[in-house]
C-alpha positions as CSV (number, residue, x, y, z in Angstrom):
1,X,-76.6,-29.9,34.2
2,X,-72.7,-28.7,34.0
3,X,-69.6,-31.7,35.2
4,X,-69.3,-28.8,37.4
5,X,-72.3,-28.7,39.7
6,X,-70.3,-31.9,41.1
7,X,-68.2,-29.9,42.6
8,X,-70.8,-28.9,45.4
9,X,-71.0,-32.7,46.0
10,X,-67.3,-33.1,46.5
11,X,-67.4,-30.6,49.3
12,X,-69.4,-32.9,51.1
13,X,-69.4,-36.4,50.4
14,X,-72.1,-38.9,51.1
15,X,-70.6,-41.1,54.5
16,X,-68.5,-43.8,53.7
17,X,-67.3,-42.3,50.5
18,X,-63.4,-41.0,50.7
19,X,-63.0,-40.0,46.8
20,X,-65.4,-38.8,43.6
21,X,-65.1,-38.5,40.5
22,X,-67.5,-38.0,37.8
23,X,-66.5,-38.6,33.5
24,X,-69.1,-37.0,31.2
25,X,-68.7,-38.5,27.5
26,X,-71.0,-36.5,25.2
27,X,-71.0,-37.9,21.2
28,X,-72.4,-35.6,18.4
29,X,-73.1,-36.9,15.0
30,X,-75.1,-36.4,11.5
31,X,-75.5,-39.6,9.3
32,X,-76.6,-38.6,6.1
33,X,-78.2,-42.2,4.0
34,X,-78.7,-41.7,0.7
35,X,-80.6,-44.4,-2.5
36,X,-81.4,-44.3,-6.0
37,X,-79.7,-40.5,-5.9
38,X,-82.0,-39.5,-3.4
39,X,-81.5,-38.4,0.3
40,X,-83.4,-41.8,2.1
41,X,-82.8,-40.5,5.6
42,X,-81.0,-38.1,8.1
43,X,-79.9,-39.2,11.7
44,X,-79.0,-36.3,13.6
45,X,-78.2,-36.7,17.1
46,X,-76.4,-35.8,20.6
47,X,-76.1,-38.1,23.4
48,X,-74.3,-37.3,27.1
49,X,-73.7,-39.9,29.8
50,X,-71.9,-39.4,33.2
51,X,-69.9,-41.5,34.9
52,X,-69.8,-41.6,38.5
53,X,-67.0,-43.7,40.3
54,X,-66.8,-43.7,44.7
55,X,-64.1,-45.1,46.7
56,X,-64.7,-46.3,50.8
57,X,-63.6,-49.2,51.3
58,X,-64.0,-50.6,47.9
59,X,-65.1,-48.8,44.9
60,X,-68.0,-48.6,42.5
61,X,-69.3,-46.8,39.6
62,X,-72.8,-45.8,38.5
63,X,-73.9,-44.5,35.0
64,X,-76.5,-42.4,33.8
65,X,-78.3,-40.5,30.7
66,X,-80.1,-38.1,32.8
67,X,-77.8,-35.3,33.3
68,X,-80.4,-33.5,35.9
69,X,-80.1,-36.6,38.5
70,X,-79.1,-35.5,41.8
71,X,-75.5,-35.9,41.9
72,X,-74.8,-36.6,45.7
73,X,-77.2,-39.6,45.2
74,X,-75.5,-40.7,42.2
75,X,-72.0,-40.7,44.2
76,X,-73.7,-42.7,47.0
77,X,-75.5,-45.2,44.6
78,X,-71.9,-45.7,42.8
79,X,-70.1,-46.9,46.1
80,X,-73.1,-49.3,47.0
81,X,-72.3,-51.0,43.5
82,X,-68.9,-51.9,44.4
83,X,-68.8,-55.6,45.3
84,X,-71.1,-56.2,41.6
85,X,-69.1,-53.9,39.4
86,X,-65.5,-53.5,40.7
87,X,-65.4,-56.4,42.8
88,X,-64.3,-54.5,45.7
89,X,-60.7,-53.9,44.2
90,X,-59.9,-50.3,45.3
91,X,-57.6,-48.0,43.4
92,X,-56.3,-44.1,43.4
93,X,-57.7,-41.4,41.4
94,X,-55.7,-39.3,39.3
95,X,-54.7,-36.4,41.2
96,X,-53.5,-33.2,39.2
97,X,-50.6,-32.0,37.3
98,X,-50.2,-34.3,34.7
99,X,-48.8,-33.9,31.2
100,X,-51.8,-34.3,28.9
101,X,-51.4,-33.6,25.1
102,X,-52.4,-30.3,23.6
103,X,-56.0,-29.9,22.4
104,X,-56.3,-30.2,18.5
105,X,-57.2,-27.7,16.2
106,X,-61.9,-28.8,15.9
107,X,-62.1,-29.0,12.8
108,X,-65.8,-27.1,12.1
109,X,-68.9,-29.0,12.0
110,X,-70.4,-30.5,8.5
111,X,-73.8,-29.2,7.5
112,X,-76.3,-31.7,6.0
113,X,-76.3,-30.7,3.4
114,X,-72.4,-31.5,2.4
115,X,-72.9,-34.7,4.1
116,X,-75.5,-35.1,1.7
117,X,-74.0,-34.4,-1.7
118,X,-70.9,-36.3,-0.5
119,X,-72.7,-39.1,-0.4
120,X,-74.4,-38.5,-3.4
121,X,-71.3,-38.4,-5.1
122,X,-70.4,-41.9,-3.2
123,X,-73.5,-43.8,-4.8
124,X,-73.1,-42.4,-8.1
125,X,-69.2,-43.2,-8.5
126,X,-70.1,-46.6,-6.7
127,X,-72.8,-47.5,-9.7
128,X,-70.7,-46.4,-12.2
129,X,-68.1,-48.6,-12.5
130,X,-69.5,-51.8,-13.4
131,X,-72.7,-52.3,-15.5
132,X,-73.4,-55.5,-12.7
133,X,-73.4,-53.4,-10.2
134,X,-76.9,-52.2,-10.2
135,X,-77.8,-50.9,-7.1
136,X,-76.2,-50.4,-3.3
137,X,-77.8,-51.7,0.1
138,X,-76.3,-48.4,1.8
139,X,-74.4,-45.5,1.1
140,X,-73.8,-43.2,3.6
141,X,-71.5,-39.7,4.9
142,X,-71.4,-39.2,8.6
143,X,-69.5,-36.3,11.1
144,X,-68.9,-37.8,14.3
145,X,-67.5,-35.1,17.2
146,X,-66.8,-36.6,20.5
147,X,-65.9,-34.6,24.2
148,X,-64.8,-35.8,27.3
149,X,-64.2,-33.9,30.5
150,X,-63.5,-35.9,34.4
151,X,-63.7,-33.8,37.3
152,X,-62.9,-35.4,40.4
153,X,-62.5,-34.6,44.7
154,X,-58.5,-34.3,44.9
155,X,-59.0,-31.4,42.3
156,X,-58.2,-32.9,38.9
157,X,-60.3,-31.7,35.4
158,X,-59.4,-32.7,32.1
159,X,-61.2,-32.0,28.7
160,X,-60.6,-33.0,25.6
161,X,-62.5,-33.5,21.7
162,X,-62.2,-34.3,18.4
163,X,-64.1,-34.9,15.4
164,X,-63.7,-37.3,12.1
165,X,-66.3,-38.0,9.1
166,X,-66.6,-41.9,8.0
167,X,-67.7,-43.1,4.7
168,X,-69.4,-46.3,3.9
169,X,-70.9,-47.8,1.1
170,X,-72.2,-51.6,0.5
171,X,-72.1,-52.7,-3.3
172,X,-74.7,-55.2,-4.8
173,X,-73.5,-57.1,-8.2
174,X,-75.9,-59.1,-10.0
175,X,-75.6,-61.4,-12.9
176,X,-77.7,-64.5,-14.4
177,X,-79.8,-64.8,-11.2
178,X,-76.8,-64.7,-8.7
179,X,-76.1,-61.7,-6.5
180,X,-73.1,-60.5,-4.1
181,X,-72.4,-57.7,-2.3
182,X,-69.1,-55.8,-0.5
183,X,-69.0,-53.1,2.0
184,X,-66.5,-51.0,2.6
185,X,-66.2,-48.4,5.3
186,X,-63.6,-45.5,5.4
187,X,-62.7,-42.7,8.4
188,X,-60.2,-39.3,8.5
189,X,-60.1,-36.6,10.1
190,X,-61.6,-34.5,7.4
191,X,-63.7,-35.1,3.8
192,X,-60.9,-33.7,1.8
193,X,-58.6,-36.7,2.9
194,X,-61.3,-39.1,1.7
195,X,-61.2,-40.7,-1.8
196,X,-65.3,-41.1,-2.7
197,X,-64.1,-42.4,-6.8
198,X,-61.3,-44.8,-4.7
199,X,-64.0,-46.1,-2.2
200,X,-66.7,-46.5,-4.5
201,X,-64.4,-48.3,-7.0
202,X,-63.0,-50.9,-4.4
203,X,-66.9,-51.9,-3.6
204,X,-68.0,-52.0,-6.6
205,X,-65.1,-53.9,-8.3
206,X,-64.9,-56.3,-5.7
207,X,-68.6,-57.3,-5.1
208,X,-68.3,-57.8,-9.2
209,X,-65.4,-60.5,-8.6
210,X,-67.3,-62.3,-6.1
211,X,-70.2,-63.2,-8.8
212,X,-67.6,-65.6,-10.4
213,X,-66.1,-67.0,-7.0
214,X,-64.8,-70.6,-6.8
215,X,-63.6,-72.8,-3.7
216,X,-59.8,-73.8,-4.1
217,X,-58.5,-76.9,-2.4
218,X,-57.6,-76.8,1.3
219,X,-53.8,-76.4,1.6
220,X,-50.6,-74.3,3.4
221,X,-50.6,-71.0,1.3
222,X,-48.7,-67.7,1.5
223,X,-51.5,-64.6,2.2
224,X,-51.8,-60.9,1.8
225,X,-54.2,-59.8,3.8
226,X,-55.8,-56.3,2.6
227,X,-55.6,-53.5,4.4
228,X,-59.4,-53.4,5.5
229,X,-59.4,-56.9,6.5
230,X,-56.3,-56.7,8.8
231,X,-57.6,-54.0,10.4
232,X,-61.2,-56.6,11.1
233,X,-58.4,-58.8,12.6
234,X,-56.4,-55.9,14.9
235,X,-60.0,-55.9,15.7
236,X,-60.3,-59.0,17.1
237,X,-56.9,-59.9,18.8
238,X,-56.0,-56.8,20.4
239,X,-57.6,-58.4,23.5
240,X,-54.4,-60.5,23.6
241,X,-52.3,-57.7,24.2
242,X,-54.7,-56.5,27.4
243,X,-53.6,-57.1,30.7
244,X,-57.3,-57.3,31.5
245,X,-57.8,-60.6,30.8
246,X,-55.8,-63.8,30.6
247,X,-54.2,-64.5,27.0
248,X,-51.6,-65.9,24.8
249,X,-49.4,-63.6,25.7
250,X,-49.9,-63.4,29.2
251,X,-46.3,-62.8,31.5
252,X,-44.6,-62.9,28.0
253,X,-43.3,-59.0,28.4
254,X,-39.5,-59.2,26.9
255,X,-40.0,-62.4,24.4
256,X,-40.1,-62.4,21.1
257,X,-43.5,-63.0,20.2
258,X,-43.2,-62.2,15.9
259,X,-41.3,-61.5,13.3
260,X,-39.1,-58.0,13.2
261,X,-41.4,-56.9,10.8
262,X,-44.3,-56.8,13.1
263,X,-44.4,-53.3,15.5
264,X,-47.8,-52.2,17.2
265,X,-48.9,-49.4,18.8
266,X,-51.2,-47.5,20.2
267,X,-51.3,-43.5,20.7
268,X,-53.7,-40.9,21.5
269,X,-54.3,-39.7,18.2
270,X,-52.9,-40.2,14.1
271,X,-53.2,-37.8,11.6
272,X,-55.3,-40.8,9.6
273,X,-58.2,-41.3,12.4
274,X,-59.1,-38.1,13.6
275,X,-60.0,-39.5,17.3
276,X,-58.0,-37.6,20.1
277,X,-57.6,-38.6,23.4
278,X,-55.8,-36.5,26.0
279,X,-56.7,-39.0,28.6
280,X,-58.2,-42.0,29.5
281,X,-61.7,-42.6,31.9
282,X,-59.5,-42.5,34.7
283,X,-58.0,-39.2,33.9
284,X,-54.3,-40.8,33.3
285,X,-52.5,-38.6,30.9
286,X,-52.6,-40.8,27.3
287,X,-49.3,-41.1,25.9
288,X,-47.7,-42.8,23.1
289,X,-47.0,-46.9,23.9
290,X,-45.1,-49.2,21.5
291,X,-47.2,-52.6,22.4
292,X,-44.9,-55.0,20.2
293,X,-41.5,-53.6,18.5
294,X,-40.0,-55.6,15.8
295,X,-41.7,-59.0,17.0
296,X,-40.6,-57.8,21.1
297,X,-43.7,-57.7,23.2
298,X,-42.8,-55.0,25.1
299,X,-46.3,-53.7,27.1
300,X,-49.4,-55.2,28.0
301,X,-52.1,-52.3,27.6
302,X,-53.4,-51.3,31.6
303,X,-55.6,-50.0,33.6
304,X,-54.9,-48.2,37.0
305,X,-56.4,-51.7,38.5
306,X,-54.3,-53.6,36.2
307,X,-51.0,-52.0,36.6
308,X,-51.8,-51.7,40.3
309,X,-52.1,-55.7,40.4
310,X,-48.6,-55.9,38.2
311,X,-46.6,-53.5,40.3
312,X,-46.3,-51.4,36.7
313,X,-47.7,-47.8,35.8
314,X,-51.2,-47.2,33.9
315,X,-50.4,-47.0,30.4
316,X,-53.7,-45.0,30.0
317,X,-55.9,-47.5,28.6
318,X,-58.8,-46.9,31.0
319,X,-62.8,-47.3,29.2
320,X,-66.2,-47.9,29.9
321,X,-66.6,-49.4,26.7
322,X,-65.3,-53.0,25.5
323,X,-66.0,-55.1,22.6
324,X,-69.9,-56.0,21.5
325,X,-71.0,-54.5,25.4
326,X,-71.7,-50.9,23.0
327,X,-73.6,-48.6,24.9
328,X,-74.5,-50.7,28.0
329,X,-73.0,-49.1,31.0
330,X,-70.0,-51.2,32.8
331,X,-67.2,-50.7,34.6
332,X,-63.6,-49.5,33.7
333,X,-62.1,-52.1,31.3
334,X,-58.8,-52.1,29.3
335,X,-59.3,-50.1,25.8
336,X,-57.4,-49.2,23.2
337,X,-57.3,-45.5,21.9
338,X,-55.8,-45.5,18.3
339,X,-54.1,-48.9,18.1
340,X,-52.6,-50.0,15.1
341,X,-50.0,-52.5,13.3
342,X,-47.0,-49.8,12.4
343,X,-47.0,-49.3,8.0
344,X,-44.2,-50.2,5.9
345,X,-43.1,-48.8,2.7
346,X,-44.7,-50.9,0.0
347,X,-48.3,-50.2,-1.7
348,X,-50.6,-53.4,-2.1
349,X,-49.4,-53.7,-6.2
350,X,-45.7,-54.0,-4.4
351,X,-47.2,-56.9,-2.2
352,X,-48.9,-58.7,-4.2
353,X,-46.0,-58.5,-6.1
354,X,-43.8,-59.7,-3.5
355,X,-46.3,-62.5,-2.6
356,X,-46.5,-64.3,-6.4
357,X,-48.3,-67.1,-5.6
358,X,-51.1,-67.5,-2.6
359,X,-54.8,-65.9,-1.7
360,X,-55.1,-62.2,-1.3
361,X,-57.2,-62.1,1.5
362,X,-60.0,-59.0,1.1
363,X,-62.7,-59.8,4.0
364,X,-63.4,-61.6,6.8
365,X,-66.9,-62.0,7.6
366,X,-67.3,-63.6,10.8
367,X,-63.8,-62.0,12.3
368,X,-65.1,-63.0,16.1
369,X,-66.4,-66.4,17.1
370,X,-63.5,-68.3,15.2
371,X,-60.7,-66.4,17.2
372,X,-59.7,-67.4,20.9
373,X,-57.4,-64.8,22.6
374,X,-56.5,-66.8,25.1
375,X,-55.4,-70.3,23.5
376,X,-54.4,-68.1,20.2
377,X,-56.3,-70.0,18.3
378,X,-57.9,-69.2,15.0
379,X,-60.3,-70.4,12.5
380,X,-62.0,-67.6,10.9
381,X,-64.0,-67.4,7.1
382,X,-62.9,-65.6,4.6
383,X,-63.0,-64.4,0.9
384,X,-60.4,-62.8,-1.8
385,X,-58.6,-63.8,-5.0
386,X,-56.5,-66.4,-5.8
387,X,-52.9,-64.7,-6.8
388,X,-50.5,-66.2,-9.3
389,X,-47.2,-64.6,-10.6
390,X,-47.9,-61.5,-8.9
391,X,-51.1,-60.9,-10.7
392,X,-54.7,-61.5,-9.3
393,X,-56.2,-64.4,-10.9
394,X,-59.5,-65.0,-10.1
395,X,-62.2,-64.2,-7.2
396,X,-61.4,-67.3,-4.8
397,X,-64.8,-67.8,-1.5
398,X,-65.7,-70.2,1.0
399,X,-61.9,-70.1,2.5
400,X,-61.3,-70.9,6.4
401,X,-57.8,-69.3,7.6
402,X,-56.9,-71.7,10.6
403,X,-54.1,-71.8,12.9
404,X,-52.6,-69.5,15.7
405,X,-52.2,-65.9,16.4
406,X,-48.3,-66.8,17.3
407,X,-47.4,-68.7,14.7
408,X,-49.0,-65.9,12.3
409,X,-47.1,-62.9,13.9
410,X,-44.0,-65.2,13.3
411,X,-44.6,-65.7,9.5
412,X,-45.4,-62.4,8.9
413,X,-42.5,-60.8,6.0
414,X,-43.6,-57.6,5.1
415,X,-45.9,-54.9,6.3
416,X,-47.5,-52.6,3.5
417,X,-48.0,-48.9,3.8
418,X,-51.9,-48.5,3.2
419,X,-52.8,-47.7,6.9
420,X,-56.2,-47.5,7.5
421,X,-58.2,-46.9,10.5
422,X,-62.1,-47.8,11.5
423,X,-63.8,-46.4,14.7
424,X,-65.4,-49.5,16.8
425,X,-68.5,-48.6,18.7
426,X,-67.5,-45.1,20.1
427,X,-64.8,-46.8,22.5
428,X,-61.4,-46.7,19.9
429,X,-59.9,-46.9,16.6
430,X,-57.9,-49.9,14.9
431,X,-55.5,-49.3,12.2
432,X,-53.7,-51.5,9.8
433,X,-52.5,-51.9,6.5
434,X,-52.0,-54.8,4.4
435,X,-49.7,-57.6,5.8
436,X,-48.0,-60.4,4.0
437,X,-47.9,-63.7,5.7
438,X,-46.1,-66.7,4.5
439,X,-47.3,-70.5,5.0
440,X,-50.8,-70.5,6.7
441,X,-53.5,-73.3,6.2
442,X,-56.3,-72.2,3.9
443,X,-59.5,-74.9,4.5
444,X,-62.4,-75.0,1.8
């Protein structure tokens, strides 16, 4: 069924309902796994969801997978969810008009069998570099398209869609009995801006140096955290810059919350992710926000609801998804859409040089349950290399980084320029690249 056989519905509502509006998110992709230089499996799929917010009184939404459900019904069933989804709170649809960005450019769809040699090539650079590292526990090419069009009652409709390919490989090292492995996981808007020797090489070399890992004594050192791992991090503290929950930052809009070298944003689309928005699940126009400027928090990220509560405007952060809640159907929540910590000039050889003496910090396993958005507080594992004049010096593990997301965004002295970005389960992208941090408590 087509967003647009909703219009019929809008014409005459069900009683009690003043406003409709229905968002149909639709996600194509082709995974392409490959082992031992053979193709191990092909995922090819296409899924569509709509959903279907009422106001009355209150307002509710409803969600659904079966595109040929009756949609008067579904507008009806979405204002008798209210009180257990939106807790009554009623807001305004986006009327028309807006200034939305321009469509990009679709890129044209990959076949299988690119995807597969791709990630042919992936493996085979991947087991090349090392004679320890003797097999992989995935390698895998994937072209991801995603489309969104919101129709509602007061006449607005929006479309937008964009596509990106992501590259992941996991790296198993063996040696005297002992084995380790690293993943790494890479996106951009196209294959051609993909490095498959680069990405193989920084699995394989580091899953290598983990074979001969040693604790170091607990202590105050001076980090760089990698690119891929600060980008885990962005993953797990943007929630402090939401104005959809309570946080360490709450009603701190105007204070300087980090150092000047510390700017985040969050825009509709990068030219290193490859994930457009023109808009958000509300239909608000997305725009470019500046979250933190030189250590200034200038926005919280908001909602309709949200902005409605502050007496502010909607910075178009609208989503059905949040977090681990992955394809479970909720209500709007604050999302980012391409957030990320703003790049400096310097390439990780420049920091490390810069650094001289601490722990280059390359993973964080368990990013989530040791970080508390709302005290600040963190205690998070981690792994990397020890880091002496400048020089990595050995493969360092069993490393706890503890302290608070304040006092971290205060220390930090220099962002790098190695900005990568990560899709997070089809709701938004995080970005980062490597960031230098000076006097934070390593436990081991």
């Amino acid at each position: 069924m087509s967003i647009n056989n909703y219009k019929r519905a809008f014409e005459n509502l069900p009683k009690g309902v003043l406003e409709a509006e229905v968002h149909q998110e639709t996600k194509e992709a082709i995974r392409v796994n490959v082992l031992k230089g053979e193709q191990k499996d092909v995922d090819i799929h296409s899924r569509s969801a709509y959903y279907v917010r009422a106001t009355g009184k209150t307002i509710g939404v409803t969600y659904t997978e079966q595109l040929g459900e009756d949609p008067y019904q579904l507008i009806a069933r979405a204002l008798e969810s209210a009180d257990t989804i939106q807790n009554g709170d009623r807001v305004e649809f986006t009327s028309p008009g807006g200034k939305y960005p321009q469509q990009v450019v679709m890129q044209r769809p990959f076949t299988v069998k690119e995807l597969l040699d791709k990630a042919l090539q992936l493996e085979k650079y991947t087991l090349s570099c090392f004679e320890d590292v003797k097999s992989i526990a995935q390698c895998n090419l994937a072209y991801e398209k995603y489309s969104d069009e919101i129709l509602n009652s007061l006449g607005l409709y929006v479309k937008g869609e964009s596509s990106h390919v992501v590259a992941s490989v996991t790296a198993i090292a063996e040696k005297d009995g002992q084995t380790c492995d690293y993943a790494v996981s890479y996106m951009a808007p196209t294959f051609s801006e993909l490095d498959l020797k680069e990405i193989g090489s920084h699995a394989a070399s580091f899953a290598k140096a983990q074979l001969v890992a040693q604790p170091i004594k607990s202590g105050n050192y001076d980090i760089l955290i990698s690119n891929l791992a600060a980008r885990d991090l962005l993953k797990a503290t943007w929630g402090a810059l939401s104005a959809g929950q309570s946080s360490v930052f709450t009603d701190r809009i105007g204070d300087k919350i980090g150092s000047a070298a510390l700017s985040i944003k969050d825009v509709p689309s990068h030219p290193k992710s490859g994930v457009v928005w023109r808009f958000d699940c509300e239909g608000t126009p997305a725009r470019n926000r500046v979250l933190i400027e030189k250590g200034i928090l200038k926005t919280m990220l908001h909602t309709r609801k949200t902005a409605k509560k502050q007496g502010v405007e909607s910075t178009g952060n609208a989503g059905h998804r949040y977090a681990f809640s992955g394809y479970t159907a909720i209500g709007v929540n604050v999302v980012p859409q391409n957030i990320y910590v703003e790049p400096g000039s310097k390439n990780q050889q420049q920091m490390l040089e810069q650094l001289k003496n601490g722990i280059f910090i390359t993973s964080f396993p368990d990013v989530y349950h040791g970080i508390s958005n709302v005290t600040g507080r963190i205690s998070i594992p981690c792994i990397g290399f020890l880091v002496e004049n400048g020089q990595i010096s050995r493969a360092v593990n069993q490393l706890i980084l503890t302290g608070s997301l304040p006092d971290m965004y205060e220390n930090i002295e220099t962002i790098g320029s190695d900005l990568e970005f990560m899709t997070f389960l089809d709701s938004y992208c995080i970005g980062s690249p490597s960031i230098l941090i000076r006097n934070q408590y390593i436990a081991s």
